[in-house]
Biopython code that builds the backbone (N, CA, C, O; Angstrom):
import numpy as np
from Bio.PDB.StructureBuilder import StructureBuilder

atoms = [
    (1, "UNK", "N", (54.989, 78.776, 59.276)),
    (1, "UNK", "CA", (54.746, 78.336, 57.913)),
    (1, "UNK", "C", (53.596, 79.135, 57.298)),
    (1, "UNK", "O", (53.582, 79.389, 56.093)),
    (2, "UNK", "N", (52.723, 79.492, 58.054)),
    (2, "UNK", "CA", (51.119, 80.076, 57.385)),
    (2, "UNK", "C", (52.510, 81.482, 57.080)),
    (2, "UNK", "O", (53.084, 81.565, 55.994)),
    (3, "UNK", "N", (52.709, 82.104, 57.852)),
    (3, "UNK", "CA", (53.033, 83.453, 57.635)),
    (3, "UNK", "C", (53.791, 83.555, 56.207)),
    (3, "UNK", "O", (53.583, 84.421, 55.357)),
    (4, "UNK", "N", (54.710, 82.492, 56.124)),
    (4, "UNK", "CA", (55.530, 82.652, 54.842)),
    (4, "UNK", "C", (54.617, 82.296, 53.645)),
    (4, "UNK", "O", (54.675, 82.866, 52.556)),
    (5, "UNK", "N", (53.591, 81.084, 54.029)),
    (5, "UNK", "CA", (52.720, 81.034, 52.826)),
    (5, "UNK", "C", (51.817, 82.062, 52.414)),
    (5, "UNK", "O", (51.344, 82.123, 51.280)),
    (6, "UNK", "N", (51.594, 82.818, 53.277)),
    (6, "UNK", "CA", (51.066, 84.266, 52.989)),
    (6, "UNK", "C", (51.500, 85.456, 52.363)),
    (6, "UNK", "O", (50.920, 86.351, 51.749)),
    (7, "UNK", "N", (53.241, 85.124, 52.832)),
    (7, "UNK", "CA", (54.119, 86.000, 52.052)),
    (7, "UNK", "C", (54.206, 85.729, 50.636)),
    (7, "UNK", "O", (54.254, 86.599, 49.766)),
    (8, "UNK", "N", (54.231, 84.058, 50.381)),
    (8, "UNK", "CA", (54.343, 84.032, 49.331)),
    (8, "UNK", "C", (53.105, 84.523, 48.690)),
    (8, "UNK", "O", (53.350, 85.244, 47.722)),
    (9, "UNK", "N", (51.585, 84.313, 48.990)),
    (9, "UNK", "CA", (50.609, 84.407, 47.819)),
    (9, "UNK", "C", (51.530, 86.116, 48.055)),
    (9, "UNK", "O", (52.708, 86.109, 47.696)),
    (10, "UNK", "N", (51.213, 86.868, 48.378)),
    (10, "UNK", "CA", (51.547, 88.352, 48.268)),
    (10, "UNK", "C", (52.402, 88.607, 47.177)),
    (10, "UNK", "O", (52.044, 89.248, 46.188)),
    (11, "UNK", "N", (53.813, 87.996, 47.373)),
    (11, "UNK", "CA", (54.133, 88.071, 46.446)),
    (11, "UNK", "C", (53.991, 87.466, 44.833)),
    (11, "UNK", "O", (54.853, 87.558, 43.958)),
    (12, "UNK", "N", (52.919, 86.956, 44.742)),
    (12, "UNK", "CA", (52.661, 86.223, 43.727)),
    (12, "UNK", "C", (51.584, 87.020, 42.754)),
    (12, "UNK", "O", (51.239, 86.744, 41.605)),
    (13, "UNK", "N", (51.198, 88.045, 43.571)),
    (13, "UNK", "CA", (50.110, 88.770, 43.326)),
    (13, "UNK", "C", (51.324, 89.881, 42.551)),
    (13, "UNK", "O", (51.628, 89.765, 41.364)),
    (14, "UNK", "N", (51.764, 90.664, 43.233)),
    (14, "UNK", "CA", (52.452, 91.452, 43.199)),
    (14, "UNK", "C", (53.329, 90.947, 41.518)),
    (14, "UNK", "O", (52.885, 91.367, 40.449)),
    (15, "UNK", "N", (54.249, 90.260, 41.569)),
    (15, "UNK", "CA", (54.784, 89.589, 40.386)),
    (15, "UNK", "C", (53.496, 89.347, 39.375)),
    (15, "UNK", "O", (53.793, 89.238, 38.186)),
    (16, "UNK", "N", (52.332, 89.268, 39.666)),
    (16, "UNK", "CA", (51.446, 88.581, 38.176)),
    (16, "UNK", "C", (51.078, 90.215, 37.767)),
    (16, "UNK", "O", (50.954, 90.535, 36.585)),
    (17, "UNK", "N", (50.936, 91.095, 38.758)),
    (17, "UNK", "CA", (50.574, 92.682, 38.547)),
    (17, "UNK", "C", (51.836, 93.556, 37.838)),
    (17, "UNK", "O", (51.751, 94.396, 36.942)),
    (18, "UNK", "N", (53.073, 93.053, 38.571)),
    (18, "UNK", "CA", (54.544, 93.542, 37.701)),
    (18, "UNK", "C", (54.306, 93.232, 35.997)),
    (18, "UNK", "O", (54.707, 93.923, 35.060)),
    (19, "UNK", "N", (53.458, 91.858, 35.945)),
    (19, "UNK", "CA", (53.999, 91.189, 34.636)),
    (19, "UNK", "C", (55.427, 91.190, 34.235)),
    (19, "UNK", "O", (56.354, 91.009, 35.024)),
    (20, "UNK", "N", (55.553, 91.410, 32.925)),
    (20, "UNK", "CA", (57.357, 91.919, 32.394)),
    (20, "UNK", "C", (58.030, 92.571, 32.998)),
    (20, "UNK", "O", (59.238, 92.525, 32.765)),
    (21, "UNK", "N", (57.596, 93.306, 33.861)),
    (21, "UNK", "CA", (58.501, 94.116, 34.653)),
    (21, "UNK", "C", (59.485, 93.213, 35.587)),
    (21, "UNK", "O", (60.708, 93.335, 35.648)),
    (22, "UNK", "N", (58.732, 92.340, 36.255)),
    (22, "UNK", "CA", (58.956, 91.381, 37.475)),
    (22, "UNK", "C", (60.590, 90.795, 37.118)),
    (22, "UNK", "O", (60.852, 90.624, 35.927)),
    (23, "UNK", "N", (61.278, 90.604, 37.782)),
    (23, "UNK", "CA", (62.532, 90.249, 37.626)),
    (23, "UNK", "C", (62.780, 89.310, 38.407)),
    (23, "UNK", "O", (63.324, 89.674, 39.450)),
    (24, "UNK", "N", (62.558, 88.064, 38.288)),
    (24, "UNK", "CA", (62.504, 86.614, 39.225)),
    (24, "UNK", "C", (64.014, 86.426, 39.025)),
    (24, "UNK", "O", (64.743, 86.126, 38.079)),
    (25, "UNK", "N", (64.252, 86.891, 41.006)),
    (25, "UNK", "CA", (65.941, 86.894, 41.182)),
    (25, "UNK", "C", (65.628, 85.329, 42.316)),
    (25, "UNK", "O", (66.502, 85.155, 43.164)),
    (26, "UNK", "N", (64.655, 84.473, 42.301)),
    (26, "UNK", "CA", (64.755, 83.409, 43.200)),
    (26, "UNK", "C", (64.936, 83.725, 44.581)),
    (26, "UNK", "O", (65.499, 82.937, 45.342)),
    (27, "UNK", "N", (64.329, 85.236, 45.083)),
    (27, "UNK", "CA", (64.408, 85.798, 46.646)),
    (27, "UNK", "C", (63.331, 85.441, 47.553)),
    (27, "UNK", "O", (62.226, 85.829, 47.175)),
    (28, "UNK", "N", (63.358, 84.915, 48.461)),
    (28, "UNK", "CA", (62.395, 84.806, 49.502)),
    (28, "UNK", "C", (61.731, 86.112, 49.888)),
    (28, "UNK", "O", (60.550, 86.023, 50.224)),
    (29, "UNK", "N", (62.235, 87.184, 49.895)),
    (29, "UNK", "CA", (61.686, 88.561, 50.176)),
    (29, "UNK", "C", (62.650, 89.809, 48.875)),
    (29, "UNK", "O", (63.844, 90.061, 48.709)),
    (30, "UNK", "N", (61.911, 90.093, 48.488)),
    (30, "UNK", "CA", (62.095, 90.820, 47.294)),
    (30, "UNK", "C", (61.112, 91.940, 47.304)),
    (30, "UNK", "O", (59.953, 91.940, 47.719)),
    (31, "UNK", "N", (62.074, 93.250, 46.559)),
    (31, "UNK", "CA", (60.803, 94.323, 46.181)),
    (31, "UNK", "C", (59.425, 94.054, 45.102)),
    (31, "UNK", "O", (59.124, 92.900, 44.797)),
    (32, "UNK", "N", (58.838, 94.944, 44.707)),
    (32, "UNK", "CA", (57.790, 94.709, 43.695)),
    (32, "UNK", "C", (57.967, 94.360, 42.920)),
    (32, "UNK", "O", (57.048, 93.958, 42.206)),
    (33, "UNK", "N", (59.494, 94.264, 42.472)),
    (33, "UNK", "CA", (59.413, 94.367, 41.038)),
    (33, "UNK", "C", (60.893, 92.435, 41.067)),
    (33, "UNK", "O", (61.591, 91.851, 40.238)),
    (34, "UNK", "N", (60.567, 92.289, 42.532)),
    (34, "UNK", "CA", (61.438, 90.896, 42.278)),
    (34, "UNK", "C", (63.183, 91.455, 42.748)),
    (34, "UNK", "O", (64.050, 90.636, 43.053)),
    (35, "UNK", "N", (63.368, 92.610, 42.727)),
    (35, "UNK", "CA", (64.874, 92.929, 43.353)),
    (35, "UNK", "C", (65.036, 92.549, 44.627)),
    (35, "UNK", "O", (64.187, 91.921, 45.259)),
    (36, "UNK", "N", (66.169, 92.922, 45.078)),
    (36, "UNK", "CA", (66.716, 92.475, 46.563)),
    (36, "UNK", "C", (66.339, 93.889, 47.167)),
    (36, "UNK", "O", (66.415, 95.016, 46.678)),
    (37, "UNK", "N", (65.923, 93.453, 48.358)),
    (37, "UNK", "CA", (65.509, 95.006, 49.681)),
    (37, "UNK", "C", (67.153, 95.097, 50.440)),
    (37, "UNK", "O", (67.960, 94.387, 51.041)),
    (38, "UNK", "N", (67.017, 96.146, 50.059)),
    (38, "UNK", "CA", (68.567, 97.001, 50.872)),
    (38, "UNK", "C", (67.929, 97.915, 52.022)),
    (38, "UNK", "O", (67.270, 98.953, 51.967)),
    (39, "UNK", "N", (68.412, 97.068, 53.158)),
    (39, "UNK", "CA", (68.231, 97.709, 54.682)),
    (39, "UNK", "C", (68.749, 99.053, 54.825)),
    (39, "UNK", "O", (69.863, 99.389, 54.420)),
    (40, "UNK", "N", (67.967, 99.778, 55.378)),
    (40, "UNK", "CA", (68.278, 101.224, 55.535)),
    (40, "UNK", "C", (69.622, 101.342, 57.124)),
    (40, "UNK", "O", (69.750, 102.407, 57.728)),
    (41, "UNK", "N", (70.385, 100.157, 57.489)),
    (41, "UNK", "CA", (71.422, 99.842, 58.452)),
    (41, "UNK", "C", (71.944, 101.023, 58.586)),
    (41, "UNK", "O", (71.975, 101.408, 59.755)),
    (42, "UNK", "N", (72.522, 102.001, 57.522)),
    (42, "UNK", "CA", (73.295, 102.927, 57.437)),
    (42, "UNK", "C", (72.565, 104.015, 57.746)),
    (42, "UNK", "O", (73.098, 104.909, 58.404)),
    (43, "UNK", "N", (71.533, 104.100, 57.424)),
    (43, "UNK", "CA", (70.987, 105.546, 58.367)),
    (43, "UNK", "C", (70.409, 105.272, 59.785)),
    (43, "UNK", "O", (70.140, 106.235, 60.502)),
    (44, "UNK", "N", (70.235, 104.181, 60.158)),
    (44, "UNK", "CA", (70.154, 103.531, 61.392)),
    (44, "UNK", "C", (71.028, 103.820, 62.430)),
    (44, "UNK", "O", (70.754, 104.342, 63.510)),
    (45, "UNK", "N", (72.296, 103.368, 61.942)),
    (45, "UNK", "CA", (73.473, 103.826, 62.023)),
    (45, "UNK", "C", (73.906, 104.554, 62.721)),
    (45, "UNK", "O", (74.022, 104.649, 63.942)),
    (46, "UNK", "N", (74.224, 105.238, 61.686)),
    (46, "UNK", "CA", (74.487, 107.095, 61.858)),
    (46, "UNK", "C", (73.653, 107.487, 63.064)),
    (46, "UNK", "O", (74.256, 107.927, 64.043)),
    (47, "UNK", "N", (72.498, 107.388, 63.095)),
    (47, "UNK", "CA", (71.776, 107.896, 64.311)),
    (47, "UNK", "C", (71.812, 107.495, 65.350)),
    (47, "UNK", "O", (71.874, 108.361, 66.223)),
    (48, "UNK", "N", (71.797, 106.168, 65.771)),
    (48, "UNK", "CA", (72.502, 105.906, 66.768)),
    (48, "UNK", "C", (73.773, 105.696, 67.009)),
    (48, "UNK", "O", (74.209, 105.071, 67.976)),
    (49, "UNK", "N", (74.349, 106.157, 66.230)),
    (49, "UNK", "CA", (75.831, 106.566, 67.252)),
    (49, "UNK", "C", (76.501, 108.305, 67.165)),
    (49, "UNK", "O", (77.554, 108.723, 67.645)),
    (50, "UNK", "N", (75.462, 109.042, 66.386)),
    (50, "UNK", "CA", (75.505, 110.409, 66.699)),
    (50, "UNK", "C", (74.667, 109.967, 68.105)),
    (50, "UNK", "O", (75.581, 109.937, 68.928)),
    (51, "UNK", "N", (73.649, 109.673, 68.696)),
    (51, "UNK", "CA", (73.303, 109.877, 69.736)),
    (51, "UNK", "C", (73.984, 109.075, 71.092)),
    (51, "UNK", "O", (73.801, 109.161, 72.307)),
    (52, "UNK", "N", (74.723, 108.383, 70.356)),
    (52, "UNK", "CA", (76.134, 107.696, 71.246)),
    (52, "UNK", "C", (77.189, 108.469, 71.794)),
    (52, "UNK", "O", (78.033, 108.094, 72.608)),
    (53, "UNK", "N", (77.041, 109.738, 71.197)),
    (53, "UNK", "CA", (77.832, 110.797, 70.955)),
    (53, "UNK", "C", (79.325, 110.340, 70.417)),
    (53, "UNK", "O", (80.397, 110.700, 70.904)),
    (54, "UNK", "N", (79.100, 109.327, 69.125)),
    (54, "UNK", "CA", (80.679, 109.030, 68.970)),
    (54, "UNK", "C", (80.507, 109.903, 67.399)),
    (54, "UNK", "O", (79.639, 109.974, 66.529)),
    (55, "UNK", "N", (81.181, 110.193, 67.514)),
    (55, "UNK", "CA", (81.937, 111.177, 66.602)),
    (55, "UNK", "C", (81.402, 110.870, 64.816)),
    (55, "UNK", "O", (80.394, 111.196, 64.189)),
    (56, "UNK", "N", (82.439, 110.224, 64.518)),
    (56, "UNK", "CA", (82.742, 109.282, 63.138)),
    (56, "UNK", "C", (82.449, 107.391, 63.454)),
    (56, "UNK", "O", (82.234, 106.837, 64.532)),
    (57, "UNK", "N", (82.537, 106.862, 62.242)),
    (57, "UNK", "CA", (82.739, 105.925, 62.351)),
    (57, "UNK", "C", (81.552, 105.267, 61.292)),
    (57, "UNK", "O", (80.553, 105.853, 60.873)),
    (58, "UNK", "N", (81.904, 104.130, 61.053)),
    (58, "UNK", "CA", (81.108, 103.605, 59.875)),
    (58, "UNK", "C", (80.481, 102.244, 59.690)),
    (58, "UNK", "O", (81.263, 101.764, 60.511)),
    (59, "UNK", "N", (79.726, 101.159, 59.317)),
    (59, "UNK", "CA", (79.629, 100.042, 59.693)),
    (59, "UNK", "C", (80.577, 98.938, 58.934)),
    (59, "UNK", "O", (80.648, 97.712, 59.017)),
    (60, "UNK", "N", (81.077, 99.644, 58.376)),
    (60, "UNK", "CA", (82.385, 98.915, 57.539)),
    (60, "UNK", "C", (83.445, 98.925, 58.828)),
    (60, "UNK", "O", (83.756, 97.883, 59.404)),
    (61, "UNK", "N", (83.971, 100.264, 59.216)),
    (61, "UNK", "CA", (84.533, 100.268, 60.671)),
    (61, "UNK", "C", (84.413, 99.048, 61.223)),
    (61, "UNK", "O", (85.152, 98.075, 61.080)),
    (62, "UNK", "N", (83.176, 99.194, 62.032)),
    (62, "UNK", "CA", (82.454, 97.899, 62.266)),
    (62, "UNK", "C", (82.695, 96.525, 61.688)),
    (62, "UNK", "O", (82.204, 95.594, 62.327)),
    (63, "UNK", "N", (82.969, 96.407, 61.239)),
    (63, "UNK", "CA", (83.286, 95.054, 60.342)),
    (63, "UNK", "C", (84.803, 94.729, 60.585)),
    (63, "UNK", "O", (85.218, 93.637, 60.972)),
    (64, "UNK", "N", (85.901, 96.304, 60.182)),
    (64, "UNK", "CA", (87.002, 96.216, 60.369)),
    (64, "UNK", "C", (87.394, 95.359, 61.739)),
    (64, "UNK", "O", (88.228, 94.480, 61.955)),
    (65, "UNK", "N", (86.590, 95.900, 62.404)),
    (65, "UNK", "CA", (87.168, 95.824, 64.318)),
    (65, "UNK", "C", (86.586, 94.729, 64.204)),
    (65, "UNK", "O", (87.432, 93.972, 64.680)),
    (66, "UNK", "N", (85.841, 94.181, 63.946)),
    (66, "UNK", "CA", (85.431, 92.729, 64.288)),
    (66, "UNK", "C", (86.494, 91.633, 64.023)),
    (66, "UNK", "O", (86.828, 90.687, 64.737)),
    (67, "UNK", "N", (87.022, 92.091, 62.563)),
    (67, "UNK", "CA", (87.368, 91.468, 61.982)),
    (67, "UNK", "C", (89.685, 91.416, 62.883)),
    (67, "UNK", "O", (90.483, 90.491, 63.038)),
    (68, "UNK", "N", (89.736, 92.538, 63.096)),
    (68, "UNK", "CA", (90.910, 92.666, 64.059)),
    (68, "UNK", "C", (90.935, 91.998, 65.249)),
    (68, "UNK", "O", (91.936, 91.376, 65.602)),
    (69, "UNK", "N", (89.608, 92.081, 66.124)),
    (69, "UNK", "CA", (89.862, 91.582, 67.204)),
    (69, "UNK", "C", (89.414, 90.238, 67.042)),
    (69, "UNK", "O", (89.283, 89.877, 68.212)),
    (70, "UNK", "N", (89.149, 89.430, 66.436)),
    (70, "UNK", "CA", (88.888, 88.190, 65.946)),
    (70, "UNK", "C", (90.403, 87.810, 65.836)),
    (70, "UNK", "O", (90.987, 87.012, 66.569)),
    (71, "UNK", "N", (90.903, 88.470, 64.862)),
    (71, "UNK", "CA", (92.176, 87.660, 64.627)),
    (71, "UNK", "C", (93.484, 87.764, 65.521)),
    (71, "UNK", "O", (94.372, 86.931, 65.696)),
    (72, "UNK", "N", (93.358, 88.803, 65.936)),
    (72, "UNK", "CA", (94.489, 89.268, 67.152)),
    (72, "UNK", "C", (94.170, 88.304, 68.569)),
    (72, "UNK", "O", (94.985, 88.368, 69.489)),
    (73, "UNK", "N", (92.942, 87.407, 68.701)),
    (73, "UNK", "CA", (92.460, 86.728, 69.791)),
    (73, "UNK", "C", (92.326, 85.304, 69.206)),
    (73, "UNK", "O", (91.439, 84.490, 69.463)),
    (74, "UNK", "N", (93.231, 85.181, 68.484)),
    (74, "UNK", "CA", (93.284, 83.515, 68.317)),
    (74, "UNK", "C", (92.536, 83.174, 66.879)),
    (74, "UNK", "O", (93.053, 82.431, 66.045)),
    (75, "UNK", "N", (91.504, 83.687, 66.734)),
    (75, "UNK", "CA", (90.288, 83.204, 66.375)),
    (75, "UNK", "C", (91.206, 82.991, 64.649)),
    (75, "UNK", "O", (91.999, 83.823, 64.209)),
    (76, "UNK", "N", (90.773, 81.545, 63.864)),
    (76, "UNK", "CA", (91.540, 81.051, 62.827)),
    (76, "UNK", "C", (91.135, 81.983, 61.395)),
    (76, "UNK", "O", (89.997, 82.443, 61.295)),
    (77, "UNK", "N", (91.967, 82.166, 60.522)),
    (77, "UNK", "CA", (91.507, 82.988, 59.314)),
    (77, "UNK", "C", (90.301, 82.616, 58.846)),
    (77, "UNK", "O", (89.446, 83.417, 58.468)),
    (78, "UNK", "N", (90.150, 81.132, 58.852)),
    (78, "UNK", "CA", (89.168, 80.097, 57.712)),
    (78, "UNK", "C", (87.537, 81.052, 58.786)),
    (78, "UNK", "O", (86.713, 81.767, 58.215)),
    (79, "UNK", "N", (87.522, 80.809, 60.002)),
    (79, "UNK", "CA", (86.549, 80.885, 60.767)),
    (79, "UNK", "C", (86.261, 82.268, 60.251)),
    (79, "UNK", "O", (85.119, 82.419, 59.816)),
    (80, "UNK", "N", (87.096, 83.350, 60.208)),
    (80, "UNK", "CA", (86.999, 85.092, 60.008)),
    (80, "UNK", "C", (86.441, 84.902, 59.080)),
    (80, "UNK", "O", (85.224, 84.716, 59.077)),
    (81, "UNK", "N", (87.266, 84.893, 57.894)),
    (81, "UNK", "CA", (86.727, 84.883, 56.728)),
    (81, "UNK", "C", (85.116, 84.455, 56.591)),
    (81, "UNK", "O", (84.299, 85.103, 55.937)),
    (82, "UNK", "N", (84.821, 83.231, 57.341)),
    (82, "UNK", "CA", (83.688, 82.820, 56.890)),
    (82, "UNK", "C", (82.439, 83.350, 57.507)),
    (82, "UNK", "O", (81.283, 83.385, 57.084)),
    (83, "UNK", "N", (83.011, 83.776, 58.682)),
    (83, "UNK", "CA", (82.127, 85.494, 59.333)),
    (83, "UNK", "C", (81.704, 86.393, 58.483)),
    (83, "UNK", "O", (80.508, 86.630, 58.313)),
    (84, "UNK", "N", (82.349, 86.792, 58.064)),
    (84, "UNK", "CA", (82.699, 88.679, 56.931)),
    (84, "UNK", "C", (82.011, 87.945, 55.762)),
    (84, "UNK", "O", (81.668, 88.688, 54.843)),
    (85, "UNK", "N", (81.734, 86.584, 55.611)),
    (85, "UNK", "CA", (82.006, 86.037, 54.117)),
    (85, "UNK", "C", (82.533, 86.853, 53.204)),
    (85, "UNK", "O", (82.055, 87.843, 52.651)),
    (86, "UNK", "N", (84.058, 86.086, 53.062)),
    (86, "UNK", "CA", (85.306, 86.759, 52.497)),
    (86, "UNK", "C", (85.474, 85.608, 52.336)),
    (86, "UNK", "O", (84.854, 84.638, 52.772)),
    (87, "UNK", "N", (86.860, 85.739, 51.298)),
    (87, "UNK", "CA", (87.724, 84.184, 51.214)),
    (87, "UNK", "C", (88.791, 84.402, 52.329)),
    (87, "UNK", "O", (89.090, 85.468, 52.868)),
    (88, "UNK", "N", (89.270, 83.228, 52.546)),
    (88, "UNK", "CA", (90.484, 83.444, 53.784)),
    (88, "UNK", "C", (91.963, 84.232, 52.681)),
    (88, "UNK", "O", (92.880, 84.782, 53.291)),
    (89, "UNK", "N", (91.983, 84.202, 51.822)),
    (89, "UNK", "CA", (92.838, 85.040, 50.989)),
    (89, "UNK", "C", (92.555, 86.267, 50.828)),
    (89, "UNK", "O", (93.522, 86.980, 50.560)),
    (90, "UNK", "N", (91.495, 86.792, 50.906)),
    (90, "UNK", "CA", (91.189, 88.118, 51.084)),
    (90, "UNK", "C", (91.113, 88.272, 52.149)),
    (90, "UNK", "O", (91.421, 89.464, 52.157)),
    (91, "UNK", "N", (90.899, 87.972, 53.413)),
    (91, "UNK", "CA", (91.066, 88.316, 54.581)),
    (91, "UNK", "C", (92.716, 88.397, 55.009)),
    (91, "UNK", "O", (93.260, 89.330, 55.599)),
    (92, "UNK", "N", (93.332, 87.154, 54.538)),
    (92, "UNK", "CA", (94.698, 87.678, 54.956)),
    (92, "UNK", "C", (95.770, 88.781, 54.093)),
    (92, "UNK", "O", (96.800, 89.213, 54.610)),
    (93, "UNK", "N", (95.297, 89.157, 52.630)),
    (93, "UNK", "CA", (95.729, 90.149, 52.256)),
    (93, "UNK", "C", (94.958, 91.449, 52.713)),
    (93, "UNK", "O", (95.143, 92.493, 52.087)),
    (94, "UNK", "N", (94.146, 91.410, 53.729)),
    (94, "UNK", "CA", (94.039, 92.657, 54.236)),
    (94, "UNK", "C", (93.804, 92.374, 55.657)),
    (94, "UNK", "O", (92.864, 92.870, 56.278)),
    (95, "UNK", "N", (94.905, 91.353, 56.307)),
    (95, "UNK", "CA", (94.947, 91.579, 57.794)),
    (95, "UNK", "C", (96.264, 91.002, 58.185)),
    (95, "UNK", "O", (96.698, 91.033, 59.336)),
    (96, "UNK", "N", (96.918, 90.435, 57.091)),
    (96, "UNK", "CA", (98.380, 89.432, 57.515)),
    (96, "UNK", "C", (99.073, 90.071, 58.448)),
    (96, "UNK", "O", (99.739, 89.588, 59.364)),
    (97, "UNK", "N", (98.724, 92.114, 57.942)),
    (97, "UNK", "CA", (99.884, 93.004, 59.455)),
    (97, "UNK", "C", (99.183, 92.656, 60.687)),
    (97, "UNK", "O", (99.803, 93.151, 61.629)),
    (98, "UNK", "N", (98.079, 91.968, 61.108)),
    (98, "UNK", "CA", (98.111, 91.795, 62.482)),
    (98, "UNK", "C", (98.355, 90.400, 62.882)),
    (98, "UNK", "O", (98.047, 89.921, 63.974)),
    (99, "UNK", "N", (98.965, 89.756, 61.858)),
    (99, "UNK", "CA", (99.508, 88.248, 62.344)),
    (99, "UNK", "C", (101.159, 87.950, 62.753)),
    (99, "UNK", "O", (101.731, 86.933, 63.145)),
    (100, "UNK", "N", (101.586, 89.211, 62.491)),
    (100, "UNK", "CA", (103.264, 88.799, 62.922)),
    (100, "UNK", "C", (103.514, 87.471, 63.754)),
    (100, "UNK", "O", (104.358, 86.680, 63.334)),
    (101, "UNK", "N", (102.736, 87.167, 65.045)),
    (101, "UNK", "CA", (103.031, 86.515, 65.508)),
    (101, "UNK", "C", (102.756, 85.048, 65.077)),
    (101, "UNK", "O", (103.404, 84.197, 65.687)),
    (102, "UNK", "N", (102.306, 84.826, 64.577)),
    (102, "UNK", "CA", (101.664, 83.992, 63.769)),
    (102, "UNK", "C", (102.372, 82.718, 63.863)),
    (102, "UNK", "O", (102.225, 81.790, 64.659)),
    (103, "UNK", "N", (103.182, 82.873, 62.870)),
    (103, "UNK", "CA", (104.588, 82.132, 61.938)),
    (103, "UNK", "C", (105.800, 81.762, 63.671)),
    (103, "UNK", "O", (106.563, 80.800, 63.755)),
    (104, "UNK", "N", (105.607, 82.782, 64.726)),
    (104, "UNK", "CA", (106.359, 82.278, 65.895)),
    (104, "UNK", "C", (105.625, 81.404, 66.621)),
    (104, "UNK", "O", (106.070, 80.267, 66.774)),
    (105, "UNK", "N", (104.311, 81.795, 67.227)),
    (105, "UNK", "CA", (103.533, 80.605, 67.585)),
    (105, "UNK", "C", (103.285, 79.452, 66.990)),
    (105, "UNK", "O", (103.214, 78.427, 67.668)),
    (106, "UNK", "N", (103.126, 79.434, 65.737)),
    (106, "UNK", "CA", (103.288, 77.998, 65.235)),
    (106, "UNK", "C", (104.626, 77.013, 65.445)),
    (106, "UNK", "O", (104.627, 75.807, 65.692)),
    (107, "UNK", "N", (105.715, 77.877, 65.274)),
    (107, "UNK", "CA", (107.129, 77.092, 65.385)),
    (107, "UNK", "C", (106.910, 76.939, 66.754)),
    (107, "UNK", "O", (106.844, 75.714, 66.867)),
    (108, "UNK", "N", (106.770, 77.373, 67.763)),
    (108, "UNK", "CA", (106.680, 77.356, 69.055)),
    (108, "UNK", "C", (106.481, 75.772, 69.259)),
    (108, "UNK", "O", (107.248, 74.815, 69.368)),
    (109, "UNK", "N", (104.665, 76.007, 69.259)),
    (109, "UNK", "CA", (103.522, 74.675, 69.440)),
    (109, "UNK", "C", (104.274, 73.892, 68.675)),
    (109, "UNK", "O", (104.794, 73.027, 69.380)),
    (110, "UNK", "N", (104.602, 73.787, 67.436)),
    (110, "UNK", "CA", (105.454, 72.179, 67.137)),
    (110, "UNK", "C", (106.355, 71.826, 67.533)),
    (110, "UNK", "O", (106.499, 70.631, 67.272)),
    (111, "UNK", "N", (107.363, 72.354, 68.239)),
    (111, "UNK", "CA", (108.247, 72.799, 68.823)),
    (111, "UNK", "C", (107.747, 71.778, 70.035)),
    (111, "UNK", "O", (108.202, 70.637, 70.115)),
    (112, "UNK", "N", (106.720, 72.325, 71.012)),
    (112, "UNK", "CA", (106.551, 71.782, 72.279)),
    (112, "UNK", "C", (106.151, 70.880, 71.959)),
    (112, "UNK", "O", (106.640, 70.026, 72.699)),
    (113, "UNK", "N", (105.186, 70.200, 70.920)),
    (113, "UNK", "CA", (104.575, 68.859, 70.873)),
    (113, "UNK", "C", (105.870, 68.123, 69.923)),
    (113, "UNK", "O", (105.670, 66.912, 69.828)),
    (114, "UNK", "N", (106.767, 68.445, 69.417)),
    (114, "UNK", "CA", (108.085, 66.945, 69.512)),
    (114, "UNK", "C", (108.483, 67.268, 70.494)),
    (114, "UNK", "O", (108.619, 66.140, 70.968)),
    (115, "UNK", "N", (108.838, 67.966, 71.320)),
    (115, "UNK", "CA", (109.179, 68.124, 72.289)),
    (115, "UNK", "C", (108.689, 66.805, 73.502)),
    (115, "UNK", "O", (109.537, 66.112, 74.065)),
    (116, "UNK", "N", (107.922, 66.728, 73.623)),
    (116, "UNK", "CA", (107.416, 65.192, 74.178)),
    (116, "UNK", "C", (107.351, 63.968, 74.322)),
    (116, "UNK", "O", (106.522, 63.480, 75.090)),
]
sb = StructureBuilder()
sb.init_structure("model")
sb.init_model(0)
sb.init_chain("A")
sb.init_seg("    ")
for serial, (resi, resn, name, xyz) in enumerate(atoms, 1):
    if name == "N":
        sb.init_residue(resn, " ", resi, " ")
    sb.init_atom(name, np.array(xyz, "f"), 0.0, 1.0, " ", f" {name:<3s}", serial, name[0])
structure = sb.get_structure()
């Protein structure tokens, strides 16, 4: 708690020194001027996995494959989606080709439970 109350006077200083400039976006950590801080992930990145020695590849990639092997392993759209934060409609218009099976396993499982 001290640490964040510290963050805050800082930034409070910072915003009364912006004056008009200051752009109160309601951020817990914000630049000088009140914007959002964009992580340098992508040049992070890149460097460690040129020194991975992998070739290509991107953190969107990254996201892709998460987002494949999530769904190819059971794991439910609603849950994906809310990973990636996506809607489950945008996740299944850009993953429905790895659900073929989908629509058979379901008939299946209802299938076995009247089945009983």
């Amino acid at each position: 708690m001290r640490a964040l109350r510290e963050h805050r006077e800082a930034q409070l200083l910072e915003r009364a020194f912006a004056d008009d400039a200051y752009v109160d976006s309601d951020l817990v950590f914000a630049d000088e001027l009140g914007g959002p801080l964009y992580p340098r992930l992508t040049d992070v990145f890149v460097r460690l996995r040129k020194a991975a020695g992998i070739a290509s590849g991107t953190l969107h990639v990254l996201r892709h494959t998460a987002a494949t092997l999530a769904l190819t392993n059971g794991i439910p759209v609603h849950i994906v989606a809310a990973r990636l934060g996506d809607d489950p409609n945008t996740v299944l218009g850009t993953y429905a080709h790895l659900l073929p099976q989908s629509d058979e396993q379901a008939a299946e499982r209802v299938a076995a439970l009247l089945a009983r």
